[in-house]
C-alpha positions, -999 to +999 in steps of 0.1 A: -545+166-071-556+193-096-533+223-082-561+248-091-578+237-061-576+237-024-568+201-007-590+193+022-574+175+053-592+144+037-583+145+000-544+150+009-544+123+038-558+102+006-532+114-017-504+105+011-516+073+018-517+064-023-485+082-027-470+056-001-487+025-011-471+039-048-437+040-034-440+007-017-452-010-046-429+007-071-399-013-042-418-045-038-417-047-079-380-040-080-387-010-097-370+013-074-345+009-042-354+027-010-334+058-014-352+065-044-367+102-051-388+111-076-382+136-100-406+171-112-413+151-143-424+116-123-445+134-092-467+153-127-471+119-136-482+109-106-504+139-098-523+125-133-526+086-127-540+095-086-568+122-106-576+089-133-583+069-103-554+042-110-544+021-081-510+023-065-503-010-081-513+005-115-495+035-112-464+018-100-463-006-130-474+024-157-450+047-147-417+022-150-430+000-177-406+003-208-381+017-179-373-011-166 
């Protein structure tokens, strides 16, 4: 979410329900094992693909492509 402005109860149960599906993805794809953390740098990323409107799936697969 834009950190400039104040997240309702609704926009951040969104954000943590596409943050999970992310992670779960970003597993089910091999991307990533379970004990994996993201980074400052990956969580800006992130914050941009969620405010573009990409899917979980989307975000999982642009954020590792050329990574893995």
């Amino acid at each position: 979410m834009d950190e400039s402005k104040d997240l309702t109860p609704k926009s951040l149960e969104e954000l943590e329900m596409w943050a999970c599906a992310w992670y779960i993805e970003s597993i089910s794809a091999g991307f990533v094992g379970t004990s994996y953390y993201p980074n400052t740098m990956t969580v800006d990323r992130l914050r941009g693909y969620f405010n573009a409107g990409l899917s979980p799936a989307e975000a999982a697969h642009a954020c590792f492509r050329g990574v893995h």
